[in-house]
Backbone bond lengths (Angstrom), bond angles and torsions (degrees), N, CA, C in turn:
res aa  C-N    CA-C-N  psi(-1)  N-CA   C-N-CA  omega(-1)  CA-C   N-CA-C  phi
1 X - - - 1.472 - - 1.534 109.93 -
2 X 1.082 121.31 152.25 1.483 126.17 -159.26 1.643 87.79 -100.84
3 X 1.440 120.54 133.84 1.158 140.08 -165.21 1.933 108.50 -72.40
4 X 1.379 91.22 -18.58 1.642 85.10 -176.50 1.731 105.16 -116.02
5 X 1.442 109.81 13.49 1.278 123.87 160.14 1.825 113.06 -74.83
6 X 1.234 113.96 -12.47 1.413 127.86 169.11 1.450 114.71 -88.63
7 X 1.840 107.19 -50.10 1.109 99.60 -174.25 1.554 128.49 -71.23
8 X 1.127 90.32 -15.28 1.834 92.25 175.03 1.467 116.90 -70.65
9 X 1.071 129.22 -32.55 1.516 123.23 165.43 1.289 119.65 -89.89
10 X 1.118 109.62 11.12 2.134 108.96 160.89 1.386 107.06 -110.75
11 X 1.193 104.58 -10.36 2.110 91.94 -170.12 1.518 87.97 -128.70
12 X 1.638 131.65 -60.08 1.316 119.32 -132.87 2.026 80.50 -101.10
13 X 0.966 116.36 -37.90 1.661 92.88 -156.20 2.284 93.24 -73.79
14 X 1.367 105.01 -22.60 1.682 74.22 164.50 1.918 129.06 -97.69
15 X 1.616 83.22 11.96 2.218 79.81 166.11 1.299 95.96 -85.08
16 X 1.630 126.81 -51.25 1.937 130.10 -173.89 1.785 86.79 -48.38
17 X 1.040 125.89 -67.55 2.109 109.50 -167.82 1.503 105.74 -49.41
18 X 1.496 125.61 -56.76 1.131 120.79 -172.14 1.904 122.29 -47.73
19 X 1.594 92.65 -39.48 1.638 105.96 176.82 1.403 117.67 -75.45
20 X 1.627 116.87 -16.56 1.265 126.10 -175.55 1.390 107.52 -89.59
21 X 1.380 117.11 -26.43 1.636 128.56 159.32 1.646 106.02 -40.50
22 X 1.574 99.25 -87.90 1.235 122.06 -169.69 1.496 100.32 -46.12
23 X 1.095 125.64 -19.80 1.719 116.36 175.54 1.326 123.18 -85.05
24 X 1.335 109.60 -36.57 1.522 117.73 175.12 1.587 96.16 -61.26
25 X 1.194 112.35 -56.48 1.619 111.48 -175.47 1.111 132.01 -25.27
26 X 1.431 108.75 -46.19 1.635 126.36 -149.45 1.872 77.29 -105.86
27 X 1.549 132.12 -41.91 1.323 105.27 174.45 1.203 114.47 -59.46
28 X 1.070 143.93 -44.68 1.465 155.86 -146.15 1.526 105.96 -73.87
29 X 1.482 119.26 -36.36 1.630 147.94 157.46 1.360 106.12 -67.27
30 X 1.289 122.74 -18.26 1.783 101.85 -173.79 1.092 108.08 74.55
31 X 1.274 134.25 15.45 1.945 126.51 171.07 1.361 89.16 -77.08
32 X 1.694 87.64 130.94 1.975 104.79 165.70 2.052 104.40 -67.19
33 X 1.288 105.08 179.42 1.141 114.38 -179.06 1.547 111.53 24.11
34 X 1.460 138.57 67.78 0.696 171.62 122.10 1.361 115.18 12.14
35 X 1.801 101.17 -72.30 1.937 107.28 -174.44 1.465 103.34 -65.41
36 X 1.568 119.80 -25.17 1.722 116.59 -161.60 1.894 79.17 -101.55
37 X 0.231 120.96 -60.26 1.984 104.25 -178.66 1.318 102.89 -29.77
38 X 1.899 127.83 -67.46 1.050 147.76 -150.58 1.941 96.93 -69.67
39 X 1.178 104.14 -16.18 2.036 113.65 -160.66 1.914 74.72 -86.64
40 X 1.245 111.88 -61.66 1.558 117.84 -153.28 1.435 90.63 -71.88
41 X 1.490 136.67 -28.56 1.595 111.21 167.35 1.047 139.30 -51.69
42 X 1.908 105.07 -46.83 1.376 121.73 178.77 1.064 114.96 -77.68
43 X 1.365 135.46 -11.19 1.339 122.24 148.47 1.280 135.28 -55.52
44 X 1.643 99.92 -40.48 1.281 109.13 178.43 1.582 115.71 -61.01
45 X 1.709 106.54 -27.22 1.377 118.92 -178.18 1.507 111.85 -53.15
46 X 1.323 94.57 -59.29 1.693 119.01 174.42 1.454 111.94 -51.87
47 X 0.943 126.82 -48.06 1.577 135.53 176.66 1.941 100.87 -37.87
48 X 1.718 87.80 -70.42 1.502 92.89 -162.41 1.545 101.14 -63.71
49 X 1.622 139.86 -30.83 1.102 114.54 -170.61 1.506 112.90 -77.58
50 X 1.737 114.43 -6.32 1.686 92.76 171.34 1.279 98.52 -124.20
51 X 1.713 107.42 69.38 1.550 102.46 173.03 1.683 103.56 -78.69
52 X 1.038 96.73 -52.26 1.895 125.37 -173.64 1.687 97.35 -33.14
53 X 1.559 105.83 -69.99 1.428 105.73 177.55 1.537 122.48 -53.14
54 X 1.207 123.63 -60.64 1.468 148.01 167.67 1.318 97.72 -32.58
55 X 1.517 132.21 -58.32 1.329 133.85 166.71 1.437 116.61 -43.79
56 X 1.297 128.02 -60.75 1.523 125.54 -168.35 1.280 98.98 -72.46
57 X 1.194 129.09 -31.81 1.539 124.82 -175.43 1.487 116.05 -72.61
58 X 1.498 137.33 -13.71 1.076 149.44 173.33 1.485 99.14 -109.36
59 X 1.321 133.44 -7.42 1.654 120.32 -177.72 1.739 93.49 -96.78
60 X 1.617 100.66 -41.59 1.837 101.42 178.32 1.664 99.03 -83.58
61 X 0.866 129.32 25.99 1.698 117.23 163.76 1.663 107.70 -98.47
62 X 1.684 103.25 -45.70 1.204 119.32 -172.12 1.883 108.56 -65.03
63 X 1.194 96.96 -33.87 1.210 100.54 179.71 1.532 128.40 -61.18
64 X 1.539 99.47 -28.34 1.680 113.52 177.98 1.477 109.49 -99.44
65 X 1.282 107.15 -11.11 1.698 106.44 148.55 1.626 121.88 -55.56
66 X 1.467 97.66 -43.03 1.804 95.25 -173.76 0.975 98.76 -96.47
67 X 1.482 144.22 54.76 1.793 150.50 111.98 0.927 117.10 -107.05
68 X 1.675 137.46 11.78 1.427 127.85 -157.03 1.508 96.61 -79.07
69 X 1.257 127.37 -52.73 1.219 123.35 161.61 1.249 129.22 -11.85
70 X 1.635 108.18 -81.12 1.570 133.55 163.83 1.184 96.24 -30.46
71 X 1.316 142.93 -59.55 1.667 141.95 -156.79 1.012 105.28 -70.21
72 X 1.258 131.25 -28.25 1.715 143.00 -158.05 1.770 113.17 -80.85
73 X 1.695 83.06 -47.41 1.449 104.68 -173.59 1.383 113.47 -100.53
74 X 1.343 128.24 4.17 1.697 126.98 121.26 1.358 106.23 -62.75
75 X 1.053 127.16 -108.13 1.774 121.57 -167.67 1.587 104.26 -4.09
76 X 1.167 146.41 -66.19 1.130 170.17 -100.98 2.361 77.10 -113.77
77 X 0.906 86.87 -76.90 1.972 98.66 -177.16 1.185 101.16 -49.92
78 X 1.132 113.72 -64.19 1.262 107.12 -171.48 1.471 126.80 -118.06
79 X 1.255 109.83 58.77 1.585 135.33 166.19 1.735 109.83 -34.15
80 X 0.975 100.90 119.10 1.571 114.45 170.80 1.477 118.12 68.27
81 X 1.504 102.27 33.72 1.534 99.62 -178.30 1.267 80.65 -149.66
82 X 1.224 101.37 133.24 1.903 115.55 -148.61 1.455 85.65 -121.13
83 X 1.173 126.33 -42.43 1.315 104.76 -175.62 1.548 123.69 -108.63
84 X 1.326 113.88 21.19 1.428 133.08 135.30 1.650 127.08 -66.03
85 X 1.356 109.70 -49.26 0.724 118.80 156.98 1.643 141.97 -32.05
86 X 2.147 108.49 -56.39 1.325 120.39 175.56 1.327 103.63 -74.01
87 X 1.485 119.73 -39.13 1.310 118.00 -174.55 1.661 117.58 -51.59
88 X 1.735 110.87 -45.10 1.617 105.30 167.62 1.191 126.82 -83.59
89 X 1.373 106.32 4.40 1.403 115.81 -175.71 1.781 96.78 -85.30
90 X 1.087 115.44 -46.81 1.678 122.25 -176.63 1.152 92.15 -59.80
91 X 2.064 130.91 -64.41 1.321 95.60 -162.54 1.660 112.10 -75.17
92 X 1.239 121.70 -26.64 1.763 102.15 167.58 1.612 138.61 -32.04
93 X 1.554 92.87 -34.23 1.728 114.53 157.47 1.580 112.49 -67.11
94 X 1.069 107.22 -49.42 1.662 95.49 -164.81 1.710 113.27 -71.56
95 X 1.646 100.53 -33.40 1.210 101.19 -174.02 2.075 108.28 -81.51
96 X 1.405 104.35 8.91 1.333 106.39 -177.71 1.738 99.88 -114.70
97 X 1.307 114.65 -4.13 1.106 107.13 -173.71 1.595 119.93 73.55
98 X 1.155 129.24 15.59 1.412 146.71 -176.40 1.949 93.14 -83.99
99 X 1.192 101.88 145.71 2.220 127.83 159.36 1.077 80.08 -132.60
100 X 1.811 95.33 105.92 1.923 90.12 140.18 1.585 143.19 -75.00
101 X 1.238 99.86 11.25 1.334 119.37 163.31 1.444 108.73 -72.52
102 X 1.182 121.47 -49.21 1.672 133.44 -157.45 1.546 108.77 -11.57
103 X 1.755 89.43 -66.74 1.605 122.75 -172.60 1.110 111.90 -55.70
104 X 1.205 144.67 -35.27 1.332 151.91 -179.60 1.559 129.14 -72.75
105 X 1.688 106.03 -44.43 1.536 100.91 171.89 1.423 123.74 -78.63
106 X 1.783 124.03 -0.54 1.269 127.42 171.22 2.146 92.74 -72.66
107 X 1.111 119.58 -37.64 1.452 114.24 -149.73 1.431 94.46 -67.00
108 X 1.459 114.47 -46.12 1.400 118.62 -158.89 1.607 92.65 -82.09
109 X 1.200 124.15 -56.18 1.672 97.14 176.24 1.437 117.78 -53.32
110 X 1.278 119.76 -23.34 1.765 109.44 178.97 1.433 98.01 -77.14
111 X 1.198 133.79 -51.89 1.102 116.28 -167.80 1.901 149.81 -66.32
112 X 1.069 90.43 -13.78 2.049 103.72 156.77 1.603 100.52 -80.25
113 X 1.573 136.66 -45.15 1.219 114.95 162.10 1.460 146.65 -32.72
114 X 1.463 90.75 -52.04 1.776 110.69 -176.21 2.159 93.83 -72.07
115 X 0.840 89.76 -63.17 1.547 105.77 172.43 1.559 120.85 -25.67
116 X 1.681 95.98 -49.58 1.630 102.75 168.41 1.674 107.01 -61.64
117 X 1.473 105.28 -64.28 1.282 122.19 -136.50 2.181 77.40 -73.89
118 X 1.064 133.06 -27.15 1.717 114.93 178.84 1.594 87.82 -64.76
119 X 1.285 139.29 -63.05 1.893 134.62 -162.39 1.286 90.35 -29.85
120 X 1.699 120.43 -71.05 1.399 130.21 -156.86 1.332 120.31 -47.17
121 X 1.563 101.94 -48.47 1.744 89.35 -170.82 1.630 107.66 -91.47
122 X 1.718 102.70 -2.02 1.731 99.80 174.70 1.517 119.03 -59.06
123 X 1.777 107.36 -41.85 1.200 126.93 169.59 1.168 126.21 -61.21
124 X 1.458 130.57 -42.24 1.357 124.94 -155.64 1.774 85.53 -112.41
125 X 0.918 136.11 -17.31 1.827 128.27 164.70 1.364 97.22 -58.35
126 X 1.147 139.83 -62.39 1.860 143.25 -120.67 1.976 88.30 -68.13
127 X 1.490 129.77 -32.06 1.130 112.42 -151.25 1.458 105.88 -173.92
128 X 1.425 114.33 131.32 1.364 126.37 176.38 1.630 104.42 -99.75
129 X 1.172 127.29 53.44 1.041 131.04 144.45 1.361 138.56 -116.10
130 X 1.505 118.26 -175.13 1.477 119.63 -150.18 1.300 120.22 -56.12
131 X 1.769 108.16 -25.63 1.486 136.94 179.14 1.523 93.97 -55.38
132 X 1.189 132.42 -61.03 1.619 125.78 -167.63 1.812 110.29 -62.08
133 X 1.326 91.46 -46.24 1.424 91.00 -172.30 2.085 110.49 -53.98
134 X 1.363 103.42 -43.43 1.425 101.18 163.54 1.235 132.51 -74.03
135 X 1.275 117.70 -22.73 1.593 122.62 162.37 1.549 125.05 -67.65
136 X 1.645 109.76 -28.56 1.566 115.41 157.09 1.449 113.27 -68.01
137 X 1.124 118.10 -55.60 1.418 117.82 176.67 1.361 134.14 -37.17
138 X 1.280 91.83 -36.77 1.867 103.44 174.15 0.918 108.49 -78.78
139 X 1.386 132.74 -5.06 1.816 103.14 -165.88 1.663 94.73 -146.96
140 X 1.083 114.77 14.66 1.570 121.94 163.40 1.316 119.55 -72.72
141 X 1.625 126.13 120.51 1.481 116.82 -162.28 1.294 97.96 -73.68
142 X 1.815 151.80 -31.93 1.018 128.53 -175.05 1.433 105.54 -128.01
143 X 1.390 94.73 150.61 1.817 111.38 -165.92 1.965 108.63 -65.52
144 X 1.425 101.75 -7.54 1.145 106.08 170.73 1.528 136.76 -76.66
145 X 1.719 93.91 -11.07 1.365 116.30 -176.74 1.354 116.85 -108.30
146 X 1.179 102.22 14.44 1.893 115.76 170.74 1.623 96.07 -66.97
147 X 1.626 80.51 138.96 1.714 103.63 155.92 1.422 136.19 -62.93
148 X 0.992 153.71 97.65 1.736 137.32 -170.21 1.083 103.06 -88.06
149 X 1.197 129.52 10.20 1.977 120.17 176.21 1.583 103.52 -176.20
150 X 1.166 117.26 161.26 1.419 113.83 171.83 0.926 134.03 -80.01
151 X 1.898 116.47 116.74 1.330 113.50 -171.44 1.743 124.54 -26.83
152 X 1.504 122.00 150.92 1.192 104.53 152.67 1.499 138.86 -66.02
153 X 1.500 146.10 106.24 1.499 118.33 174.22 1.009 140.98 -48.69
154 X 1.491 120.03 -26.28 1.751 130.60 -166.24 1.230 91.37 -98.38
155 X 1.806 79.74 155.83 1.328 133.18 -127.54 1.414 100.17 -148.75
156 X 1.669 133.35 80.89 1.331 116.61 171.39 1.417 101.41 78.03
157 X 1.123 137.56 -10.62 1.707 121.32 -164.16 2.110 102.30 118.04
158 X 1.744 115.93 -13.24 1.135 96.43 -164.44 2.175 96.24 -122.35
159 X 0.982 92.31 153.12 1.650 97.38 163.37 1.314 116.24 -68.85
160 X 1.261 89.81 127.52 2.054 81.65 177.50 1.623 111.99 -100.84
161 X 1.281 105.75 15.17 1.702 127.05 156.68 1.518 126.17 -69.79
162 X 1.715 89.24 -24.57 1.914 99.91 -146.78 1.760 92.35 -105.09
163 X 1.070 115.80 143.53 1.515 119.06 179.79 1.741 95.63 -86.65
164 X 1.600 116.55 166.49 1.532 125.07 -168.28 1.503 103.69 -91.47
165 X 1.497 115.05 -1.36 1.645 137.87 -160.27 2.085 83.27 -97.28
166 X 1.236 120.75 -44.26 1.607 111.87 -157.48 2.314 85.35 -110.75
167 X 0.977 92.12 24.66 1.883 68.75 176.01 1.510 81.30 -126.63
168 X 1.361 139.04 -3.25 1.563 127.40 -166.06 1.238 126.97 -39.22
169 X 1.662 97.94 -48.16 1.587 111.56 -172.50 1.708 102.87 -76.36
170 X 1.327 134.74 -22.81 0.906 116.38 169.61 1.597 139.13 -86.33
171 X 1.458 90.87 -50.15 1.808 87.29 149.49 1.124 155.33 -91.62
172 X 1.079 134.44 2.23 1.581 176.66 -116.16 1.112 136.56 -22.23
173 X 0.982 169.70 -175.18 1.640 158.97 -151.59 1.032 100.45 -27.36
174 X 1.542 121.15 -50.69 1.978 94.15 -177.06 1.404 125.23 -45.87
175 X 1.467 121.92 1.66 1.217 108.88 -170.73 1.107 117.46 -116.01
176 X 1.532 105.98 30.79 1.688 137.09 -175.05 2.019 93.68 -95.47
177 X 1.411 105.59 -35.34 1.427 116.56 -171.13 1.822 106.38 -46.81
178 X 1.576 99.54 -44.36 1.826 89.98 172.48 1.349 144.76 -32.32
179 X 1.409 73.90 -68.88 1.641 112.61 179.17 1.868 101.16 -44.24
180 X 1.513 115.50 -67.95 1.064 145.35 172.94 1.275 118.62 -20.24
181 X 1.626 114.49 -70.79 1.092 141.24 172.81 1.805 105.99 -59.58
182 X 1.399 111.64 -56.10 1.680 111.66 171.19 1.529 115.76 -46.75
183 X 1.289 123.66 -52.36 1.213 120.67 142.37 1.201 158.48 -7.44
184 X 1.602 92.08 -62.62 1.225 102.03 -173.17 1.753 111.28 -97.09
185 X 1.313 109.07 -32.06 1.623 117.06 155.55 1.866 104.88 -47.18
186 X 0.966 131.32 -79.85 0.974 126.92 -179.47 1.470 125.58 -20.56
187 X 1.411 104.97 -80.71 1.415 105.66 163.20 1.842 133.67 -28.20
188 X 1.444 84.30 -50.78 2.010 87.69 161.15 1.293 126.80 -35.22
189 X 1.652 98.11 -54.96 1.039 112.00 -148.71 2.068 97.82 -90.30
190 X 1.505 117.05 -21.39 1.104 113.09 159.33 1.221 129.33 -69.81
191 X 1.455 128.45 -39.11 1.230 136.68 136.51 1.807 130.50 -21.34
192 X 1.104 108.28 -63.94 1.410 109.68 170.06 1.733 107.11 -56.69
193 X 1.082 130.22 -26.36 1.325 135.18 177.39 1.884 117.80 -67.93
194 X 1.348 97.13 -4.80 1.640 86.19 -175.44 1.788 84.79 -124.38
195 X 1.419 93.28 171.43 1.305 121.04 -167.19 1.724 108.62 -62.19
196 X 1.376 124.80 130.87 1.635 107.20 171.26 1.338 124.59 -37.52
197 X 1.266 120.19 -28.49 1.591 117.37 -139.90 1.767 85.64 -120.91
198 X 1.429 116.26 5.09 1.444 131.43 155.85 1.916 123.88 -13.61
199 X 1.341 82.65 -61.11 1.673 90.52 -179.99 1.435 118.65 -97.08
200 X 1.425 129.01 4.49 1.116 148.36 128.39 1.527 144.37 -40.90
201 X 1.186 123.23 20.29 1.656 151.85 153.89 1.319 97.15 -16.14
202 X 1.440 135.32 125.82 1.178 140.96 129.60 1.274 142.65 -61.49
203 X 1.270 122.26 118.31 1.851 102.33 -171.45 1.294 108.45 -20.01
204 X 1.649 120.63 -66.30 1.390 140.67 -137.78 1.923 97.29 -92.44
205 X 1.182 112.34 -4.28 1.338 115.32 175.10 1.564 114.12 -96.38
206 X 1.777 102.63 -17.30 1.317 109.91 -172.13 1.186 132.73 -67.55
207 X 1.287 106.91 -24.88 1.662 133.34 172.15 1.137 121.14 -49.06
208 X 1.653 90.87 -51.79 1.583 104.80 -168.73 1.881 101.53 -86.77
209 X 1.202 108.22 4.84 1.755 81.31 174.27 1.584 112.05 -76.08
210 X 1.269 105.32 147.34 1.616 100.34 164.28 1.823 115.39 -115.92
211 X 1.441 95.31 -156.67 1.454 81.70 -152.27 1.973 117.05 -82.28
212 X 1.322 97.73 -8.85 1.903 105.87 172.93 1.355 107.46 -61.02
213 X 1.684 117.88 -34.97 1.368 102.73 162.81 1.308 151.43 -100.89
214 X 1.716 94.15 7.42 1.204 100.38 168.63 1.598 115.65 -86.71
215 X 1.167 103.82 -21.01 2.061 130.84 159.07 1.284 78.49 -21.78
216 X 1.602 96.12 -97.27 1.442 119.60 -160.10 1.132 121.75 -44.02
217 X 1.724 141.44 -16.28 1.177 121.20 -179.20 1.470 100.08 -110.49
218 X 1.609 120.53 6.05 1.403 112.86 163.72 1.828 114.88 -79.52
219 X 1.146 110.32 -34.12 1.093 114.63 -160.71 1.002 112.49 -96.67
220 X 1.441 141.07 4.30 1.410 153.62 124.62 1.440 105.82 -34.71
221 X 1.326 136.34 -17.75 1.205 137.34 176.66 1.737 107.49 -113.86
222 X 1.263 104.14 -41.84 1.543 99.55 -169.09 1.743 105.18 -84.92
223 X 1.354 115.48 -41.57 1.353 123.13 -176.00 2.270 92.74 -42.03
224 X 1.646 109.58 -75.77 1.434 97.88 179.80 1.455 134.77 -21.88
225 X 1.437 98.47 -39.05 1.559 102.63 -167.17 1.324 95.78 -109.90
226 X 0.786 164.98 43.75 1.825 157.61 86.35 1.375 91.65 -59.11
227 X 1.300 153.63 -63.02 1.591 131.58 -171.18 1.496 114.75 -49.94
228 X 0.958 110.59 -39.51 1.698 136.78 -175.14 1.485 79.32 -57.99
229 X 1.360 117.34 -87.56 1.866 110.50 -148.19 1.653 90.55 -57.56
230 X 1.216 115.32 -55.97 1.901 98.61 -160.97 1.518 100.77 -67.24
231 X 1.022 148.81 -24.96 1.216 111.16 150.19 1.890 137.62 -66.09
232 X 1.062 95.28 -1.10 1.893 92.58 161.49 1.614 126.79 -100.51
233 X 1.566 84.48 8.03 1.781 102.98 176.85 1.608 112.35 -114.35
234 X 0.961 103.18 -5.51 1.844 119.18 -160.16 1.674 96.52 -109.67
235 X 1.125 126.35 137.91 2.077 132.14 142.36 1.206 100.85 -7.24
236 X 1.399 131.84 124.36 1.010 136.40 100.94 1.525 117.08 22.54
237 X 1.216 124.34 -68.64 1.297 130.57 -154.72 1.643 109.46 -96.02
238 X 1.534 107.43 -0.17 1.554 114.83 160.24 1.426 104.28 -97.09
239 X 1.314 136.84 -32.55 1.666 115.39 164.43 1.092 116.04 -61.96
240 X 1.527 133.24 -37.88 0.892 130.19 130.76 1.800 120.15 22.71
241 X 1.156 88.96 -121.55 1.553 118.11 170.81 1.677 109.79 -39.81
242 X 1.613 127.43 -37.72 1.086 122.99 -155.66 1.665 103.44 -92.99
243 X 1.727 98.44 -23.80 1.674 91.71 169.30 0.984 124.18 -109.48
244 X 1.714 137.68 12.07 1.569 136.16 159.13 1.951 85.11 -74.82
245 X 1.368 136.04 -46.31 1.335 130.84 -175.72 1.229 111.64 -35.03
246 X 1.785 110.28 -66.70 1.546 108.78 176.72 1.169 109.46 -98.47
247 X 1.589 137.54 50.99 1.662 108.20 132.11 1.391 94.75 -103.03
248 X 1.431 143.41 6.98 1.325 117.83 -171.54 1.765 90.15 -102.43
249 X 0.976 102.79 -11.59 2.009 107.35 -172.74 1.630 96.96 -79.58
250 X 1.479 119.33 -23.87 1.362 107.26 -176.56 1.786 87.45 -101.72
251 X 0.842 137.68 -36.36 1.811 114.20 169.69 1.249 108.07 -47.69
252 X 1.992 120.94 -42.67 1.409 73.62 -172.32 1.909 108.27 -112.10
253 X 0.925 107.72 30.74 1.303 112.10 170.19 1.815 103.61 -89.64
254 X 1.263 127.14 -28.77 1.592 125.21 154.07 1.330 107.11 -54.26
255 X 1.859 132.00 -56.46 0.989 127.43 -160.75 1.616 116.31 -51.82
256 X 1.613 98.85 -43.45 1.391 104.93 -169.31 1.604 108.32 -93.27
257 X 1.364 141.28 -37.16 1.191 131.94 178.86 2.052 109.85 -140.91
258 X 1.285 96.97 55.03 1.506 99.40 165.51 1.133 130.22 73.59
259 X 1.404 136.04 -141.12 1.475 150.40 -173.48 1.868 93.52 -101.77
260 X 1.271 91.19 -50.10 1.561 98.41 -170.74 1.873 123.59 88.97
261 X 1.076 92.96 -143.03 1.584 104.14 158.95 1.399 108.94 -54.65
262 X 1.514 124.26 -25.49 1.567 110.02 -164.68 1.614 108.10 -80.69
263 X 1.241 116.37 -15.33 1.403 96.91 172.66 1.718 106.31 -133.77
264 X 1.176 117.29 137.82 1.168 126.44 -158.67 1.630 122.49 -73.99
265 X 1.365 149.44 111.77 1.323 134.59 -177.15 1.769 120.17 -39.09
266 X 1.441 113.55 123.83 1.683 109.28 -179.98 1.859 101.88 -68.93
C-alpha cells in the first residue's frame, strides 16, 4: 500500500470537510467569493489549533536567544574542546531553564499539518469542474455537505487555480504584487525571528559565530525570495493560504517576543 494512500484520510480528507464547512457557510450568508473566504477560514482554523505549539516554539527560540552570547563566550574559552564545551553548554541550559528539544517538537507536529492542508488547496484550486465536485463528494463525512455544482474559483477577478506566472499577459505587472507581497510578509516575519541586537556583530564576537547562525541570517533573505518565486509559479489559492498563515504568525510572534530583529536596539 502506498504510504500516502493512508495519509490522505488522517490529515487531508478531514482539512477538505473542515473547508467544505466553512464554504457552505459563507454560501448560506451570501458572502461573494466564497472558496477564497472559505481558504482564509481554514487557515485561520489551522492557525488557532497550533497556536499552543507555535507558541512554545517561539517562547523556546527566544529563550536561546538570551544565551547566545553565553554560548559564544564558552566556545570562545574553551576553543577546540568540544566536549567541554556541550558539557557547559547543558549546564547553561539547565541553569536557564532552557530543553533544547522544546523548539523542535512544535515543528514536527506543525509540519504533516501545513503539509496536508498545501495537498488540499493544490487539489481543490486546479479546477472548477465536474471532477471536483465528485472528488468532494466522496470523501465528505456527511451527505449534507455535498456539492451540487462546481464551486466558483475566482477570487477578486483572479482564479485561485491559475498561478500569477500564466495570467501575466492578461493582467499585467500588477500581478507581480503577489509574489511581492508573499515575500515581503515573509521576510517580516523572518526578521522578527532573530534577536534585535542581530545585526550588531562585534569584531571580537565575530570569530565565535558559527555556521547555524550565519544559516540564519542568510536565509532571512534567501528563505523570502524562494517564497516570492514559488508563489508566482504555484495557485493563486496557495498564496492565498500562505499569507493569511504569516500575518497571523507575525501577530503572534509580536505577541510573544516583540518586533525582534525587525527593529534594531538604539
Amino acid at each position: 500500500m502506498n504510504p500516502f494512500d493512508i495519509f490522505l484520510p488522517l490529515l487531508v480528507y478531514p482539512i477538505i470537510n473542515v473547508l467544505v464547512v466553512i464554504y457552505h457557510l459563507l454560501v448560506l450568508a451570501h458572502i461573494p467569493y466564497a472558496l477564497g473566504f472559505a481558504i482564509i477560514g481554514l487557515t485561520v482554523v489551522i492557525r488557532g489549533i497550533l497556536y499552543p505549539f507555535t507558541a512554545a516554539q517561539l517562547k523556546a527560540a527566544s529563550k536561546m536567544q538570551s544565551v547566545a552570547h553565553h554560548i559564544s563566550a564558552l566556545k570562545e574559552k574553551h576553543k577546540g574542546d568540544s566536549k567541554r564545551i556541550n558539557a557547559e553548554t547543558m549546564k547553561l541550559y539547565k541553569v536557564h531553564g532552557i530543553n533544547p528539544a522544546a523548539g523542535c517538537l512544535p515543528v514536527l507536529i506543525q509540519m504533516p499539518i501545513i503539509f496536508g492542508l498545501y495537498t488540499v488547496l493544490n487539489e481543490i484550486a486546479k479546477t472548477s469542474s465536474s471532477s471536483v465536485v465528485s472528488f468532494i463528494n466522496n470523501i465528505v463525512y456527511n451527505p449534507a455537505l455535498n456539492l451540487s455544482k462546481p464551486w466558483d474559483t475566482n477570487f477578486f477577478g483572479l482564479g485561485l487555480g491559475q498561478a500569477p506566472s500564466s495570467v501575466l499577459s492578461n493582467v499585467g505587472f500588477l500581478i507581480f504584487l503577489v509574489p511581492v507581497v508573499t515575500a515581503a510578509l515573509q521576510f517580516v516575519q523572518s526578521k522578527m525571528m532573530l534577536p534585535q541586537n542581530s545585526g550588531e556583530i562585534k569584531k571580537t564576537e565575530k570569530k565565535s559565530e558559527d555556521f547555524a547562525t550565519a544559516f540564519q541570517a542568510q536565509s532571512t533573505y534567501i528563505f523570502p525570495v524562494m517564497i516570492g518565486f514559488f508563489s508566482f509559479s504555484s495557485p493563486l489559492g496557495l498564496s492565498l493560504y500562505w499569507n493569511t498563515f504569516t500575518i497571523f504568525g507575525i501577530i503572534q510572534q509580536y505577541k510573544i517576543s516583540g518586533w525582534g530583529g525587525l527593529i534594531k536596539k538604539k
